[in-house]
C-alpha positions as CSV (number, residue, x, y, z in Angstrom):
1,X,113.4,71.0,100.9
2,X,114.7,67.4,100.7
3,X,117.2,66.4,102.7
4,X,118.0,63.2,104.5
5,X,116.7,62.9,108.1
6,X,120.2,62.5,109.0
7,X,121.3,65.8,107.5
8,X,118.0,67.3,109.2
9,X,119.2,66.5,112.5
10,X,122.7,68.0,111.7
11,X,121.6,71.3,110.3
12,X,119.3,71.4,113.7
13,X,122.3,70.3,116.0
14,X,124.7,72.2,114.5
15,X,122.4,75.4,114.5
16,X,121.9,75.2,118.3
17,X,125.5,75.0,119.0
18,X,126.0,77.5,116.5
19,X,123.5,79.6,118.2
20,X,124.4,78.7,122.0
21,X,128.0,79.9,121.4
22,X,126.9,83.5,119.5
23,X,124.8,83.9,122.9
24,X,127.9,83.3,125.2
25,X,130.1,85.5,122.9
26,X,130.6,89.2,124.1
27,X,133.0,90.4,120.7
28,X,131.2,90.8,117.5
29,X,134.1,89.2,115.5
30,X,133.2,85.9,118.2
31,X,129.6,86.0,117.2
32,X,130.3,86.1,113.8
33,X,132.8,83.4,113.7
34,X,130.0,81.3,115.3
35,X,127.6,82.6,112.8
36,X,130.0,81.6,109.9
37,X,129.7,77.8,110.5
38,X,125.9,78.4,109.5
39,X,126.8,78.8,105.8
40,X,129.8,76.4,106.5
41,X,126.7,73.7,107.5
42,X,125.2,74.3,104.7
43,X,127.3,74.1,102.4
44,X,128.8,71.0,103.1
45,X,124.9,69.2,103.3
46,X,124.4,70.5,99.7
47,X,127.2,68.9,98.7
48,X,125.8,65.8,99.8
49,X,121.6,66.5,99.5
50,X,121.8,69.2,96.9
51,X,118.9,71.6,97.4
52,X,118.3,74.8,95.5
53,X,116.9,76.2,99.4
54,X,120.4,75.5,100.8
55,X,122.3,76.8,98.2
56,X,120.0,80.1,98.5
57,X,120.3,80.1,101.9
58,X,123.8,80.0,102.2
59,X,124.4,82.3,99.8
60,X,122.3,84.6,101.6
61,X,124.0,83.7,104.8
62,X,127.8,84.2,103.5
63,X,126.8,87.6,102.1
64,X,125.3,88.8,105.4
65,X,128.6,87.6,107.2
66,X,130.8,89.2,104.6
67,X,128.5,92.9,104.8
68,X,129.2,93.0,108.8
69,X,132.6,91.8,108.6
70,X,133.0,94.8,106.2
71,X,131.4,97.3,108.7
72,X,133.6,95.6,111.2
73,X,136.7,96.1,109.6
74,X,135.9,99.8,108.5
75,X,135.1,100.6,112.3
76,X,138.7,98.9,113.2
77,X,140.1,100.8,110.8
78,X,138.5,104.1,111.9
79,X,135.7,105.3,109.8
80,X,132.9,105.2,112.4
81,X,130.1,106.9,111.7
82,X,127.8,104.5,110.5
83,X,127.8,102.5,113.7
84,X,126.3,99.3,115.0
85,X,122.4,99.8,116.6
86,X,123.0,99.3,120.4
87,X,120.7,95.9,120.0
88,X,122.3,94.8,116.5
89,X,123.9,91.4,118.8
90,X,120.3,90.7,120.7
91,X,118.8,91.7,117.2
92,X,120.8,88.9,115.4
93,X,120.7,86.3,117.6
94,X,116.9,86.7,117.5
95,X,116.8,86.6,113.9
96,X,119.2,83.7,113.8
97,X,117.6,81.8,116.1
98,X,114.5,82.6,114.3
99,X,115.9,81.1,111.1
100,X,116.8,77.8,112.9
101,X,113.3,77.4,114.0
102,X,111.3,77.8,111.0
103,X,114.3,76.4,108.5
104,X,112.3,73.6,107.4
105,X,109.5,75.8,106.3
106,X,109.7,77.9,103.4
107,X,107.8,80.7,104.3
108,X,109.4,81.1,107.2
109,X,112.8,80.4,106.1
110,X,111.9,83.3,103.7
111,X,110.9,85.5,106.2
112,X,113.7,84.7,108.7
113,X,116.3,85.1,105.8
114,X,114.8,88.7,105.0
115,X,115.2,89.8,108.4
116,X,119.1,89.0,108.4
117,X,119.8,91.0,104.9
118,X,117.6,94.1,106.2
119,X,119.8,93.7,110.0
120,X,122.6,93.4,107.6
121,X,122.2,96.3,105.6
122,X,121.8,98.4,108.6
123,X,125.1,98.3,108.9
124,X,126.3,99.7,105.8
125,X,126.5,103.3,105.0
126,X,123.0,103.5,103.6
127,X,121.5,101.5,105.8
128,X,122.5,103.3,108.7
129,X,121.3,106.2,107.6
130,X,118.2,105.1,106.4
131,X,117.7,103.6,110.2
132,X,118.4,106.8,111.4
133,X,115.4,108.3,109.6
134,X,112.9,105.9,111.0
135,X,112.6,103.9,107.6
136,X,113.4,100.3,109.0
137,X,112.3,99.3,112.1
138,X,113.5,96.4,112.6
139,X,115.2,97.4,116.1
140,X,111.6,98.2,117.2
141,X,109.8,95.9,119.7
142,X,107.5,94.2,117.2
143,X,108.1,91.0,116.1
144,X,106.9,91.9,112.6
145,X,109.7,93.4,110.0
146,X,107.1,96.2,108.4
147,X,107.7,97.8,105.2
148,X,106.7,101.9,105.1
């Protein structure tokens, strides 16, 4: 990816606020307000240093947002059977945080990005149900997002 240092250093300032305030927020719509101003970032660096990565990665980033705002707002509305895990926020944050760390390198970036679509898709109807039968573990204690 080529960026300006100076846009470096903003994407890696703005992710640790970014990431500092979804730790101190207790409501999932506050988390994912502060998770929002990731793709916001983004997007306005690749309006400046245009990079095919950002673009992807924001992409990938708004559509994450938009699928748990959706579960979100079906929950609000009443329809709650396919729930939230009980670590979906430590689960994120992780994943997030795990993004900012390894943004730079593609491979990770890659692998960090994966991890927030499967999360996300856990939330959906399908996804739920296909954490309920064991065939993501991504809640487990390993680091490692495995494929079965």
């Amino acid at each position: 990816m080529r960026i300006s240092k100076e846009n470096k250093k903003l994407l890696k300032d703005e992710f640790a606020f970014i990431i500092d305030k979804m730790k101190s927020s207790e409501d999932p719509d506050e988390m994912l307000y502060y998770y929002s101003g990731i793709y916001g970032m983004l997007k306005r660096i690749f309006n400046i240093d245009f990079s095919h990565e950002l673009v992807f990665s924001h992409f990938v980033i708004e559509k994450t947002h938009q699928t748990i705002i959706e579960r979100l707002g079906a929950m609000k509305a009443g329809q709650g059977i396919a729930t939230f895990n009980k670590d979906f926020g430590p689960k994120f944050i992780e994943c997030t945080e795990e993004l900012m760390d390894g943004f730079f390198d593609s491979k990770q970036r890659m692998k960090s990005l994966n991890k927030i679509v499967v999360l996300s898709f856990t939330t959906t109807g399908n996804g739920y149900y296909l954490n309920q039968k064991g065939m993501i573990d991504i809640f487990s204690d390993k680091k490692q997002l495995k494929e079965k």
